[in-house]
C-alpha positions in Angstrom: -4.0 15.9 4.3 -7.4 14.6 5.7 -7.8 13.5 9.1 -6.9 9.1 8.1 -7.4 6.3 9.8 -4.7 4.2 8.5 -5.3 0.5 8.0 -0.6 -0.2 8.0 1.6 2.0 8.4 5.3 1.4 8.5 8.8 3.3 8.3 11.3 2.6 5.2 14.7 5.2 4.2 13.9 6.9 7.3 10.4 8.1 5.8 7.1 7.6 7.2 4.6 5.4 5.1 1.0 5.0 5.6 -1.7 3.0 3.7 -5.5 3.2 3.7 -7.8 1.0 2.2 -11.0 3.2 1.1 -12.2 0.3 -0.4 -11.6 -3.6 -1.0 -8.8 -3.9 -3.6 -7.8 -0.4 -3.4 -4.8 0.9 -0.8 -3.9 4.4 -1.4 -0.4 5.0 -0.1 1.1 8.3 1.7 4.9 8.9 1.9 5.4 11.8 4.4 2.1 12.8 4.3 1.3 13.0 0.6 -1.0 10.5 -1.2 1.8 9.0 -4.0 -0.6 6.9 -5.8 -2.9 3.3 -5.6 -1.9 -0.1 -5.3 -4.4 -2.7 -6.6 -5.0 -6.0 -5.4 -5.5 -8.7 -7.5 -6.6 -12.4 -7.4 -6.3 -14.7 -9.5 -6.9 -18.4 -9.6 -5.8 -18.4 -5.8 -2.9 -16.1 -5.8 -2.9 -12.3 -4.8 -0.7 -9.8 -6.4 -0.3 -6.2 -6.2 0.1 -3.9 -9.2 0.4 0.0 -9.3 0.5 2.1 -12.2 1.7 5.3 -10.6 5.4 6.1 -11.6 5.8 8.3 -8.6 5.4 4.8 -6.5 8.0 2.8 -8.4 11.2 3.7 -6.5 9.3 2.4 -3.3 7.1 -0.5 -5.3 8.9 -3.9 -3.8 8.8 -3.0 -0.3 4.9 -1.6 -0.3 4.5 -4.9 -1.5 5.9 -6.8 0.7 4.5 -4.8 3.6 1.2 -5.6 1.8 1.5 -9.4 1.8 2.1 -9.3 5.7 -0.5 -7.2 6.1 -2.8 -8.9 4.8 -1.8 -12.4 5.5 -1.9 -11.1 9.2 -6.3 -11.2 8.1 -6.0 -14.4 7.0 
């Protein structure tokens, strides 16, 4: 894995997550390490929501979401 700096990071089933944000709209999340997949952020007509379409990421989805929404409400 590249030397990251990660923008959150957090721990969930005893395993270590990490997400960076390369770009705006785009946070690329590690599990142990490995980049899993992308979550998107999307806004629309004043409400954010996060979609992924990486199947690898689905067992973990909800709670890299709600990590998210703290995340970045805490920028708000």
């Amino acid at each position: 894995m590249k030397d990251l700096e990660f923008n959150h990071e957090f721990e969930m089933d005893c395993m270590h997550i990490c997400i960076d944000i390369p770009k705006k709209k785009c946070n690329q999340v590690y599990i142990e390490g490995e980049l899993l997949g992308t979550v998107w952020q999307c806004r629309k007509q004043g409400i954010t929501s996060f979609i992924s379409g990486d199947y690898q990421l689905d067992p973990y989805l909800d709670r890299i979401i709600s990590e998210l929404n703290i995340f970045y409400g805490a920028l708000v």
